[in-house]
KEMAR-388150 format. One record per residue: residue in three letters; x, y, z of N, C-alpha, C in turn. Coordinates in pm, whole numbers, plus 50000, padded with zeros to 5 digits. Atoms other than C-alpha are relative to their C-alpha. Example, Ala and Ser with C-alpha at 12.3 -4.5 7.8 and 13.67 -1.06 7.14 Angstrom:
<pts>
ALA500894988150000512304955050780500905012050000;SER499184988149994513674989450714499235010950073;
</pts>
This chain:
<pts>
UNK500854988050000500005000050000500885012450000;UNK499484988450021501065033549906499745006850136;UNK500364993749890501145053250235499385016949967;UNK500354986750030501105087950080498655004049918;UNK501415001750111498325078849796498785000050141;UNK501315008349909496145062450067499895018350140;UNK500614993249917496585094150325499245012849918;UNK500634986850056495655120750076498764996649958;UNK501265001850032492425104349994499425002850145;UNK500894993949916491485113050348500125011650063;UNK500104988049959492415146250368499045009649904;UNK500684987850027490245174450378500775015249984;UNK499374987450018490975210050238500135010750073;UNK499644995049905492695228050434500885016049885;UNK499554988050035493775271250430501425000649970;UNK499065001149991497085268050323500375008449881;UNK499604993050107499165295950090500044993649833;UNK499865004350133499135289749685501065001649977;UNK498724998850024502425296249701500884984950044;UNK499255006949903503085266949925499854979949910;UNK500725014850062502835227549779498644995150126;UNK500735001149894499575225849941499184985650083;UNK499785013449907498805188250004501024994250040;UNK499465005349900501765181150140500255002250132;UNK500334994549842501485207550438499224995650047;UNK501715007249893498125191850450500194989050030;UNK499515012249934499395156450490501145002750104;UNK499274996049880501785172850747499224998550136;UNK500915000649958498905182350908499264988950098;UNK500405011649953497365153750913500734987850128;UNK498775004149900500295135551050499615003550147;UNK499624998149861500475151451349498225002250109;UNK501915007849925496205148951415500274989950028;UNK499885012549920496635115051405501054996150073;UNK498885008449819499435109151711499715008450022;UNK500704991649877496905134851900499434986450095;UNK501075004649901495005119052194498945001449938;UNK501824998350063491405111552020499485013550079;UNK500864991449941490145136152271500555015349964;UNK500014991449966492215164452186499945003949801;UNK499684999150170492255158551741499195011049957;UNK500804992350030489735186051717501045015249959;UNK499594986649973492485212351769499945006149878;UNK499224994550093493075236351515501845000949956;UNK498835001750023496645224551448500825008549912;UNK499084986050079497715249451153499495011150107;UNK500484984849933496235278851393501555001450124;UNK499424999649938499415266051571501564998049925;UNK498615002450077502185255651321499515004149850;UNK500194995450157502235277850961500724995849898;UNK498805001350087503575264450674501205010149950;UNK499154990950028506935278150610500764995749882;UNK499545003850125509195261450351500114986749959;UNK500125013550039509605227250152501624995049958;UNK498585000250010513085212750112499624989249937;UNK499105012250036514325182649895501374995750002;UNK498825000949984517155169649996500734992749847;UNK499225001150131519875151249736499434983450028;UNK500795014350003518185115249836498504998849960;UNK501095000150076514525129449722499125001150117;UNK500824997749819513275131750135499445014449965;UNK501294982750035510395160850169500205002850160;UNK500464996949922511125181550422499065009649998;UNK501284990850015508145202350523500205008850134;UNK500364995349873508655229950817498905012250014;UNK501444992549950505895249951002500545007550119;UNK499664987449893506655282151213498934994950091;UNK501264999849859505215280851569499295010350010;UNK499984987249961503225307051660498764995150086;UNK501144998449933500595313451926499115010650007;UNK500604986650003497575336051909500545011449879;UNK499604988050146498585350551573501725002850012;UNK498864994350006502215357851732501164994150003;UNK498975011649978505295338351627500864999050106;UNK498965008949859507275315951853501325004749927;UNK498605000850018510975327751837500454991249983;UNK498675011650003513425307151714499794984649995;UNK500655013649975510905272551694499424999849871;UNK501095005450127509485251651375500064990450049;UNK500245013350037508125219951361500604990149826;UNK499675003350135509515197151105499554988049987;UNK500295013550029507565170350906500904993149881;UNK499135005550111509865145850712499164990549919;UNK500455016650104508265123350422501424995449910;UNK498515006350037511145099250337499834992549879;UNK499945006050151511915090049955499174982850017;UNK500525018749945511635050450056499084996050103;UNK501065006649881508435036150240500674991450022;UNK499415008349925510995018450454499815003350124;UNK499844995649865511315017250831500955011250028;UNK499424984849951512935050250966500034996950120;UNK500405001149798513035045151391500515009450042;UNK499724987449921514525077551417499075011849930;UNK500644990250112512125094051193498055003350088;UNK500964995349922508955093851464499875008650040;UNK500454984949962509055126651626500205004449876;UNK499834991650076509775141651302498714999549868;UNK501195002150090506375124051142498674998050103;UNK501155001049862504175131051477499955009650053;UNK500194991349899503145152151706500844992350123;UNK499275003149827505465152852018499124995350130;UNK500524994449886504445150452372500365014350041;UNK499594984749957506165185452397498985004449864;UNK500844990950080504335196352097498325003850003;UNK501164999849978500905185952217499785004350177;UNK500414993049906500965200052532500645015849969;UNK499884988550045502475233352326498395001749960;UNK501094995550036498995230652165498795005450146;UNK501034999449835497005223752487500195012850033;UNK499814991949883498415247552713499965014849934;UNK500044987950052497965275452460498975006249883;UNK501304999750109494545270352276499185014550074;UNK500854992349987492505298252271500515016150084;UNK499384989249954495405323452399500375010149879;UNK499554993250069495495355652237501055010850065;UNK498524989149928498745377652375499795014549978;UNK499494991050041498385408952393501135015550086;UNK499454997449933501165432852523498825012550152;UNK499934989749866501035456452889500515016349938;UNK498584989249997504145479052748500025002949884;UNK499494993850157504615501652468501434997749953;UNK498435006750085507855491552242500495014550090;UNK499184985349964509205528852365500374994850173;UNK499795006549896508895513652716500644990650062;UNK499025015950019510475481052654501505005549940;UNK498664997950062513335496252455500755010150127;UNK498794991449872514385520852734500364987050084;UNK499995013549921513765485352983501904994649977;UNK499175004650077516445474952736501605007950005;UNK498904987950042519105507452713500314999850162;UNK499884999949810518705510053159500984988349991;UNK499215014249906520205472253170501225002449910;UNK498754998850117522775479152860500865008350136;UNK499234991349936524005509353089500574996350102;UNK499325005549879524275494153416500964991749981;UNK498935009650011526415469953239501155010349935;UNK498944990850068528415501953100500154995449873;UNK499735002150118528015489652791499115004349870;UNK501184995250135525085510952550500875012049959;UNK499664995950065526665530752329498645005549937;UNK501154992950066524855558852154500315006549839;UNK500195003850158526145553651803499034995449961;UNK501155013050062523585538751588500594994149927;UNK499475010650031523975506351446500245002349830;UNK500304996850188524715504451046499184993949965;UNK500885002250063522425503350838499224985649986;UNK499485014849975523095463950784499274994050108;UNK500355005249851522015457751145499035002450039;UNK501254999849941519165473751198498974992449987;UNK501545012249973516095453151264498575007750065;UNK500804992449971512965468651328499204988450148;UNK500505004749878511105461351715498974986649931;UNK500985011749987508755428551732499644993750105;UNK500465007949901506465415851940499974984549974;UNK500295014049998507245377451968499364991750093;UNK499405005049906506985347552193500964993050004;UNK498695003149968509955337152365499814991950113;UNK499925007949892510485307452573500975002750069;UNK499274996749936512305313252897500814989350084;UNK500115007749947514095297853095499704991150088;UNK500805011049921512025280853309499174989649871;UNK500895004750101510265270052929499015004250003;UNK501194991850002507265294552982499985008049880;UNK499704991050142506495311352646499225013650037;UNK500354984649962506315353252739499835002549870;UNK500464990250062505045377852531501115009849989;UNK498844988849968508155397952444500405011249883;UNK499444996250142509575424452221501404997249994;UNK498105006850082513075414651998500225016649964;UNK499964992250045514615443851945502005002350013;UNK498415000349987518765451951848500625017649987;UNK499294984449945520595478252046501244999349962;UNK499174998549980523765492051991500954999750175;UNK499465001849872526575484552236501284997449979;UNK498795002049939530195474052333500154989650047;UNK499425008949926532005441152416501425001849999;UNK498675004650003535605440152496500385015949947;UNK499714991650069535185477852421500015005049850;UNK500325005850181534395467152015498355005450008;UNK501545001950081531255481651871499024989249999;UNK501005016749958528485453151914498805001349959;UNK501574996250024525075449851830499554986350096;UNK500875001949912522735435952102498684992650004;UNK501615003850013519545411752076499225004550132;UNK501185000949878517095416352371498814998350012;UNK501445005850027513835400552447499755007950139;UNK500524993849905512145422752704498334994250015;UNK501565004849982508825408852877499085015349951;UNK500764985650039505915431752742499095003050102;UNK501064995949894503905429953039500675005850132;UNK499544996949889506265435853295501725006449952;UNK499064996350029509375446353145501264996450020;UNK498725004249976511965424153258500264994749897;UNK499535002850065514565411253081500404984850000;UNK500165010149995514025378552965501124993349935;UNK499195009650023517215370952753500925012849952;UNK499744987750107519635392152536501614987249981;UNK498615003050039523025383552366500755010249911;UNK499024990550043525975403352237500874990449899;UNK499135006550078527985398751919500805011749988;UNK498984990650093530885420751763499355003149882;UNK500054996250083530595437351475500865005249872;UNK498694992450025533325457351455501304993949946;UNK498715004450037536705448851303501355006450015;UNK498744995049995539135471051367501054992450129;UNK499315002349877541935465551603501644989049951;UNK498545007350062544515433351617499834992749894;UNK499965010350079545645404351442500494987150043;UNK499725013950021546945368051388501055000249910;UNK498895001350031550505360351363500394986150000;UNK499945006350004551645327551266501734994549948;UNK498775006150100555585309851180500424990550054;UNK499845013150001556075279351095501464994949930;UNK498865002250009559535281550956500084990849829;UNK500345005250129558185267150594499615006249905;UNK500334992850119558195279050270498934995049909;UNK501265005250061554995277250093499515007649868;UNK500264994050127553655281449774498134999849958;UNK500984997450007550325298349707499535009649881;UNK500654983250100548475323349434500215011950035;UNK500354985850001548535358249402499685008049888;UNK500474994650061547385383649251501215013949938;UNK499394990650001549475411249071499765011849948;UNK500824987250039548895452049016501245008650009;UNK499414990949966550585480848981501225002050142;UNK499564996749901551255486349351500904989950038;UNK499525007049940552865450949376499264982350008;UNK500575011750062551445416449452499104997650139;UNK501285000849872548205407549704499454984850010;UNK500455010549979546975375749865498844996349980;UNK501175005250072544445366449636499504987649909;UNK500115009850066543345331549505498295001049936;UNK501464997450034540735338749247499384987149966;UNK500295011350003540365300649223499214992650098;UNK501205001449850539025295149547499055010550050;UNK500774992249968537795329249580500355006650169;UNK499484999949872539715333349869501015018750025;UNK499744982349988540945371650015500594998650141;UNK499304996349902543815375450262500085015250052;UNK499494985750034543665411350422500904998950175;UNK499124994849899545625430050669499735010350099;UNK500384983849896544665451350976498734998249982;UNK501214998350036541115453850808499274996849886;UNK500775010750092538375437650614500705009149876;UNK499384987750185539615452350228501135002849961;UNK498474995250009543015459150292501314988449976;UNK499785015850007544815427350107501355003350098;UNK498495000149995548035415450239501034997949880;UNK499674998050138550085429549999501564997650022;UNK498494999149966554355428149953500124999849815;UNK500094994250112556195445249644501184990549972;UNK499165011950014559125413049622499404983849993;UNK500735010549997556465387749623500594987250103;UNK499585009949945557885370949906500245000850162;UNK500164994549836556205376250272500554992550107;UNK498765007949894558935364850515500225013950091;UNK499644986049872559115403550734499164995850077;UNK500194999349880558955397451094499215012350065;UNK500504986049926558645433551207500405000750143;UNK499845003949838559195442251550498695002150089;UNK501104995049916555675444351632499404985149942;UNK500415011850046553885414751603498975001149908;UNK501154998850116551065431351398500645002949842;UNK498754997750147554205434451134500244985349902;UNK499365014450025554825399451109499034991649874;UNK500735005350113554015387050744499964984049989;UNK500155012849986554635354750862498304991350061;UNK501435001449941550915352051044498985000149867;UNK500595005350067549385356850715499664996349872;UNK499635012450079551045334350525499104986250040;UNK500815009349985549635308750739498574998250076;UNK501434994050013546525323950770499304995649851;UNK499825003250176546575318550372499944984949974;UNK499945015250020547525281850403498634992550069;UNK501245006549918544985274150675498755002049921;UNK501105000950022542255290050524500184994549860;UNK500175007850119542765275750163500294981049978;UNK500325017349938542965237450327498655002150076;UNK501775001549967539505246250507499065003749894;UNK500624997950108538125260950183499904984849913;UNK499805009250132539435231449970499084987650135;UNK500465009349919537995207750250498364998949969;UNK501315000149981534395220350227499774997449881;UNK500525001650167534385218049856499984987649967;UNK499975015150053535965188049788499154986150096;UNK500605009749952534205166350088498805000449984;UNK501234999349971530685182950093499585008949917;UNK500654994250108530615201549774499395015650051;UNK500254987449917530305237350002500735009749909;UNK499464987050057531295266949799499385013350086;UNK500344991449920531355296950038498745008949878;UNK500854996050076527745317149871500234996249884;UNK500315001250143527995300349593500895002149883;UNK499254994950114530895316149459499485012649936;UNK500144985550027529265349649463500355008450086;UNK499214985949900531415364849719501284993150063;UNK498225009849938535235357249833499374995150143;UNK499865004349834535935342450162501105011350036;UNK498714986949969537685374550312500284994550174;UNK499515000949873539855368350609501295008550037;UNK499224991850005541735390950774501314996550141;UNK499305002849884544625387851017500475014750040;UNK499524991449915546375412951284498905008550055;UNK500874995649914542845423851413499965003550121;UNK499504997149876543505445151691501314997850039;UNK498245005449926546585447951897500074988250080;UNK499935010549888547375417352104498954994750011;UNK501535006549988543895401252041500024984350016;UNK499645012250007543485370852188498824990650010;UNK501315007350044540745354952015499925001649816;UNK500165000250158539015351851685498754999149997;UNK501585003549985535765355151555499164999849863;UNK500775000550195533035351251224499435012849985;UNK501564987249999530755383851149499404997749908;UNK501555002650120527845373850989499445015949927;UNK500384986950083527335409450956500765006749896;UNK499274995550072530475421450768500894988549914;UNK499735012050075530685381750630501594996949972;UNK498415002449988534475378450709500334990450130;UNK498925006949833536725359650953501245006950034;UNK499004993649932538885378151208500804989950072;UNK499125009749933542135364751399500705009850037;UNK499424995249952544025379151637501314997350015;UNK498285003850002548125382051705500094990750154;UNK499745001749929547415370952045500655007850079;UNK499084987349922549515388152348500824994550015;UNK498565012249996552265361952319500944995250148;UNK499765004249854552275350552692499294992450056;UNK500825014149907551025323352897499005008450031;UNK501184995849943548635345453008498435000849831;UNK500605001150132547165343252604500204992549954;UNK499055009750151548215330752325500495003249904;UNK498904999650064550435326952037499085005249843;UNK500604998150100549505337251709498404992949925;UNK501305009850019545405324251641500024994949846;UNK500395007250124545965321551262501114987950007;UNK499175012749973548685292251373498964988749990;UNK500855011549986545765269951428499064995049860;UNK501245005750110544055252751129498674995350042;UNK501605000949979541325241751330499335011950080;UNK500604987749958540935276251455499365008749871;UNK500504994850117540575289051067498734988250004;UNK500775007349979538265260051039499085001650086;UNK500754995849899536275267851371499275010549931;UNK501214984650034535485303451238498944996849878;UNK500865003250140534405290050899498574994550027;UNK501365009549959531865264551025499425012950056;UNK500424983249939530935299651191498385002949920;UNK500174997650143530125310050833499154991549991;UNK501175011150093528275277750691498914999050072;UNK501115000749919526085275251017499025014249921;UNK500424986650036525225313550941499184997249868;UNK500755003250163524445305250562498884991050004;UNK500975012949929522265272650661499554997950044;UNK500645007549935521265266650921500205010250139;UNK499814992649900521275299351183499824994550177;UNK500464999249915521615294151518500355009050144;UNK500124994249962520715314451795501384998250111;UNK499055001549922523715327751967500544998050138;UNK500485001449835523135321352343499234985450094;UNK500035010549948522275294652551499964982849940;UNK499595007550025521735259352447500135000949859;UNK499944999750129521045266852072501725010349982;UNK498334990950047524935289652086500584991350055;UNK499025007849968526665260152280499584989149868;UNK499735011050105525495236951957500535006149904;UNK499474994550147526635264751689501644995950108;UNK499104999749987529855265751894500844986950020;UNK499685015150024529835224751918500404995149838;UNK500045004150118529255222751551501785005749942;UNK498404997250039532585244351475500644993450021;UNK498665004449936534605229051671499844987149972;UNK499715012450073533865194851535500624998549829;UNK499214999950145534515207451178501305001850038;UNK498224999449924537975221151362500284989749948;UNK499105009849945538435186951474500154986749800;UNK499665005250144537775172251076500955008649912;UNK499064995750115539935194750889501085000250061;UNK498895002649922542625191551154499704992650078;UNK500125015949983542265155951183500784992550090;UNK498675006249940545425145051388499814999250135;UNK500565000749856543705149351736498625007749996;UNK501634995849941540595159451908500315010850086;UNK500054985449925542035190752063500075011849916;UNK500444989050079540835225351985500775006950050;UNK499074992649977543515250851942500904996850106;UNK499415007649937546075232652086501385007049964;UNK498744993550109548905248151853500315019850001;UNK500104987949993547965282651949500055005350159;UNK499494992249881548745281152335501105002950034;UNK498215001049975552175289552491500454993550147;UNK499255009649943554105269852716498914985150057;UNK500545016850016552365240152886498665002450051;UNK501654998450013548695256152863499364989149910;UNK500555006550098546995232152724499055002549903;UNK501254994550154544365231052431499405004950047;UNK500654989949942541825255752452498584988650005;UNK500655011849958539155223952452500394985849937;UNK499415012050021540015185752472498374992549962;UNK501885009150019536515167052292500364985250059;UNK500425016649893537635132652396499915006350129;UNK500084996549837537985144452760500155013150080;UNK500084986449930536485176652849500325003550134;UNK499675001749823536965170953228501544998950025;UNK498775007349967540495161853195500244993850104;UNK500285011749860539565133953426499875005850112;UNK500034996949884538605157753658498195001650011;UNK501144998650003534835151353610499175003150110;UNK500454999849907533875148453972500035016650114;UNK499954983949991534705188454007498875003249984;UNK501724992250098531585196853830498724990350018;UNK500965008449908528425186554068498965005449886;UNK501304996850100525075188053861499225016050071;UNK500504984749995523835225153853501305008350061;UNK498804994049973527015239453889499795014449959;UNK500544984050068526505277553823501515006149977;UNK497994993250028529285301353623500765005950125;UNK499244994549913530545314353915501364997950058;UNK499635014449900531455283954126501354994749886;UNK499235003650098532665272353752500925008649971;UNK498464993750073535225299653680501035001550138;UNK498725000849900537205297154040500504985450001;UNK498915016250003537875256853946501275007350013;UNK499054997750047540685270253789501055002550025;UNK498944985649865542445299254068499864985850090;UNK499895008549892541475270254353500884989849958;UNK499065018850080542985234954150501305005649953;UNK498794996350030545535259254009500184996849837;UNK500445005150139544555245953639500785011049908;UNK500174987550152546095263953315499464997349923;UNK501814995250105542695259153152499104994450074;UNK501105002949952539395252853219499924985549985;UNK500775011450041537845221053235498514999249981;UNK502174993450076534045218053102499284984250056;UNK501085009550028531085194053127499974990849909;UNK499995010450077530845161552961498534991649961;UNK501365001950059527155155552963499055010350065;UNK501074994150019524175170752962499575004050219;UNK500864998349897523045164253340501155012050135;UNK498624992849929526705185553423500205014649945;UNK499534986250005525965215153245499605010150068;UNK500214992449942526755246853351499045012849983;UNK500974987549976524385275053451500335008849953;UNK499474987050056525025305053285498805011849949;UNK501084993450025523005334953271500915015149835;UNK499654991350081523405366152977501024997949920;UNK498534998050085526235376652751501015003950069;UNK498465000149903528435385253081500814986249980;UNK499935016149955528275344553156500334994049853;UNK500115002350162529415335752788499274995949891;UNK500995000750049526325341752639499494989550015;UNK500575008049988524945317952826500794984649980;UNK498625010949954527705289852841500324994849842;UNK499975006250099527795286052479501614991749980;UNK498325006350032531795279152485499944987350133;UNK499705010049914531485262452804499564983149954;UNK500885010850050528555239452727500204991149894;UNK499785007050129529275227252382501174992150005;UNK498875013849940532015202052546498964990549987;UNK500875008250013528985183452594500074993149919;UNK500315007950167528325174852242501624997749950;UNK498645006150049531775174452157500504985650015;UNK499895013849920532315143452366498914988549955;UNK501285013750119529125124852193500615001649877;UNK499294998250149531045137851864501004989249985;UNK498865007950000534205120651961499594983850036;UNK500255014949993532575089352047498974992749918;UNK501035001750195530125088351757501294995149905;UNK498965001150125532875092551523501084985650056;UNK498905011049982535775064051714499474989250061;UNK500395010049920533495041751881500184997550127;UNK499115002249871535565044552191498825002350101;UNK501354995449895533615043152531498454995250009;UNK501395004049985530685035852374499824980649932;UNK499895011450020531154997652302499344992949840;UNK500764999050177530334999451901500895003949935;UNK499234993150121531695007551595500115011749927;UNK500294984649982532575042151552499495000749829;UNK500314993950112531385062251214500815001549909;UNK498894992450074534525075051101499925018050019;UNK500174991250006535375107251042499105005549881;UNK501374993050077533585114250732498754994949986;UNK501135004050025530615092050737499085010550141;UNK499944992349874530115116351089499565012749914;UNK500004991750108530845144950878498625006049879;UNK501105000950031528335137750660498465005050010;UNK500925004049888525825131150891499575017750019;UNK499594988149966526885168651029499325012149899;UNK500304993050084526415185950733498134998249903;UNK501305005650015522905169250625499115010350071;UNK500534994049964521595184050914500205018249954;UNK500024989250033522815216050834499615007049828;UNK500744994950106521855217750489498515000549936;UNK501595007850031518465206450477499305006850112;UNK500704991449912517885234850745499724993450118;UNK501025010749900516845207551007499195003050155;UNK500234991749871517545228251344498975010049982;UNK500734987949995515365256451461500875007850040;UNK498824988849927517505288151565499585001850108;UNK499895001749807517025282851949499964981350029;UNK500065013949984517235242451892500634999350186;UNK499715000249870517545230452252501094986049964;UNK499275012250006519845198452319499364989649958;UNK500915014450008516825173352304499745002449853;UNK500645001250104515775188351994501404994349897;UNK498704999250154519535186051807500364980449980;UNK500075012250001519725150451938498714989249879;UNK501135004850029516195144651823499984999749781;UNK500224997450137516715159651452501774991849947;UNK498715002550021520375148151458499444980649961;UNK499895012149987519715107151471498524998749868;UNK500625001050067516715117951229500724999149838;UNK499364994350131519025132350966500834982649969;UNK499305009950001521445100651047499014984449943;UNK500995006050049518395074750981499815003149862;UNK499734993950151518325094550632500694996349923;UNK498774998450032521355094150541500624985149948;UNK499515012849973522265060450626499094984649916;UNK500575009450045519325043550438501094988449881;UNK498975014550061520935009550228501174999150022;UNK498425001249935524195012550416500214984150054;UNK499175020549969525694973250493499905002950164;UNK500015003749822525864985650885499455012050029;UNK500504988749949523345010250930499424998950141;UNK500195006149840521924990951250500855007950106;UNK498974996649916525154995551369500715011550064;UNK499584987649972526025031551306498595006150090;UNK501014989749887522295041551460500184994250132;UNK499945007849882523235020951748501035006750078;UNK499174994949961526475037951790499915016450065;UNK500234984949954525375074451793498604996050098;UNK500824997249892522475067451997501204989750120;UNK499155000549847524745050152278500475012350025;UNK499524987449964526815081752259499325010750040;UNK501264989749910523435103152314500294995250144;UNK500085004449837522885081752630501235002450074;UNK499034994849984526405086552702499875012550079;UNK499964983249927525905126152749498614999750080;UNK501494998349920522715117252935498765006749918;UNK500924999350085520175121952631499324987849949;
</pts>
């Protein structure tokens, strides 16, 4: 029996856009009526999930997702996703994604017949908003560019307790680290507290990323008038200097000056140059990824800031920054040294293009999980992240096989950031140690607390990554690295997450995508057997 033939003969016509393929939202629909409770199938189910877009993947799978919204007003950062799978075969990870949840049917329940409407005028809420910026000394009364602005919205926003408020979204100008910033904030509309916010950069000016490796390397350039510039129009690839636009240029074609400043040192991005054109050639040749398409370089810039000791993506000015570091144990050594640090930022990038997710609590510890597993594939040789970029015997900046560095029994369940950032001064540690599952992560409130533990947290998943992919620990046969990989990228191209995905949900859509993926594989048993131990593993 045809499953799809046979359900569309009992669907009824349903309001759905002409724009949209409209019996298959309606067999979506349907779907998720029938795994209601008989008593509750009456609901109006689209009055709760809107059709939003239709995907085919490269196996011929339909995805179908549906915005949440309640009372007319969308749910932040939440879709529902129905999958119809090419092959009427068994799927066993493909149930929540062809049903109604128990979380989704008590979303309906607990919110039938609610219409929201605010307490607080947006003018009210946005000062709410500028008061808490200040007390943190950080609102700035620049306005944002153009680029950035976003006009106010009343959404809902689940909190954290999981209560869905009535809030407005609205993006302030501001300051991190002293850097220009732009600001999300969800302000309650009835009462005016502040229910979430997160801080990104924007800005670019400042240091850079110094790198020498004592090897002579041979790469493209570009040549002009003025001399010759780090440009591979083959990859599409754009080395600059100091600032987004400004290539790294030299009039001997042959960048070997030190300088006595470390933001001098043409050695940093040289292998700034190498790194990022092995993570470019990586995404192409394994997963067929061309940064947009090949309608815009990959611009990366090194010596960002003086002594900067970090690195970061801007979705807004679509580049990757790297800092020189402050070249002391108390920092680190040049950031474009690290290939899985160029790599890290990139995945940055592809999340951004794909598959957005929200930068702050658990949905920003999986964007910052997801990097750092591409890291750990394009700089393949271990499972430590930026490892090559500390100085003396600091260790990596995270270890995915063993986030704890066997010091797991440090970190009691509900551990709050506080408690978590004096491990370090008390044990005497030169780095942190993190959480290894789920029932160990840490508490973290705002963009003080690192936006909500996104760096901390995303050890978590790292550690199901590393034992997905080697088998180790979990008494199975690991994936590999690219059948993992894969897997990885699936979800992210086929949109799968929501941009606030929680842990249950990435698990939930993650082992869906893998079920996909994996159909007529010789040991597919085996590989869904493997990544779900490793869920249970992190306590999922």
């Amino acid at each position: 029996m045809n499953f799809r033939k046979t359900l569309l003969g009992l669907i009824g016509s349903l309001a759905v856009s002409s724009q949209l393929i409209a019996g298959s939202f309606e067999e979506g629909y349907q779907l998720m009526r029938q795994s209601m409770p008989e008593s509750d199938r009456n609901a109006a189910v689209e009055q709760f999930f809107v059709p939003v877009t239709k995907r085919v993947d490269d196996r011929g799978n339909e995805l179908f997702s549906y915005e949440k919204q309640i009372g007319g007003v969308r749910v932040f950062g939440e879709k529902k996703l129905i999958v119809f799978p090419k092959e009427e075969s068994e799927f066993s990870h493909l149930q929540s994604l062809r049903t109604m949840t128990a979380e989704d049917i008590e979303f309906v329940k607990a919110h039938k017949g609610l219409r929201p409407e605010p307490v607080l005028t947006q003018d009210q809420a946005t000062n709410a908003a500028i008061r808490d910026l200040r007390q943190k000394q950080a609102y700035i009364s620049t306005p944002l560019p153009e680029h950035l602005k976003r006009p106010t919205e009343l959404v809902m926003y689940k909190n954290a307790n999981k209560e869905y408020r009535l809030v407005y979204h609205m993006v302030l100008p501001g300051q991190i680290m002293m850097q220009p910033s732009a600001f999300d904030y969800f302000v309650d509309a009835e009462t005016g507290a502040i229910v979430d916010k997160a801080g990104q950069l924007y800005d670019i000016k400042g240091q850079g990323i110094d790198l020498t490796e004592g090897k002579t390397h041979n790469f493209p350039v570009e040549e002009d008038k003025a001399g010759f510039r780090m440009e591979d129009k083959a990859r599409n690839l754009h080395v600059y200097n100091g600032s987004a636009g400004k290539f790294s240029t030299d009039d001997d074609n042959m960048w070997d000056r030190t300088g006595t400043l470390r933001k001098e040192n043409q050695r940093a991005e040289v292998e700034l140059y190498v790194n990022m054109a092995r993570t470019v050639d990586y995404f192409k040749d394994r997963h067929n990824f061309v940064w947009k398409e090949g309608k815009a370089p990959v611009k990366a810039t090194a010596h960002v800031r003086d002594n900067f000791n970090n690195a970061y993506y801007s979705s807004w000015e679509g580049g990757f920054f790297f800092g020189d570091g402050s070249g002391d144990e108390n920092g680190f050594d040049y950031l474009t040294k690290g290939l899985d640090v160029a790599a890290h930022e990139f995945t940055h990038g592809v999340i951004d293009l794909w598959c957005p997710l929200t930068y702050n609590g658990e949905s920003g510890a999986l964007n910052e999980h997801i990097a750092d597993f591409f890291g750990a594939m394009v700089d393949s040789d271990d499972w430590h992240m930026g490892d090559n970029i500390t100085i003396g015997d600091n260790p990596s900046l995270r270890n995915m096989q063993d986030p704890t560095r066997g010091m797991g029994d440090l970190i009691p369940e509900g551990m709050k950031y506080a408690d978590w950032a004096q491990l370090g001064k008390k044990h005497g540690f030169k780095g942190r140690i993190y959480p290894d599952r789920v029932s160990k992560k840490i508490i973290c409130n705002g963009w003080g607390e690192d936006n909500g533990g996104v760096h901390i947290n995303s050890s978590i998943f790292n550690k199901f990554a590393y034992m997905a992919t080697t088998g180790n620990e979990v008494a199975s046969e690991g994936l590999g690295h690219d059948l993992m990989a894969d897997i990885y990228m699936r979800v992210l191209k086929n949109r799968m997450l929501s941009s606030r995905a929680s842990f249950t949900e990435f698990k939930e859509r993650f082992m869906a995508a893998a079920d996909l993926h994996l159909q007529g594989h010789a040991k597919r048993d085996v590989y869904l057997a493997t990544i779900n131990q490793a869920f249970k593993k992190i306590d999922l």
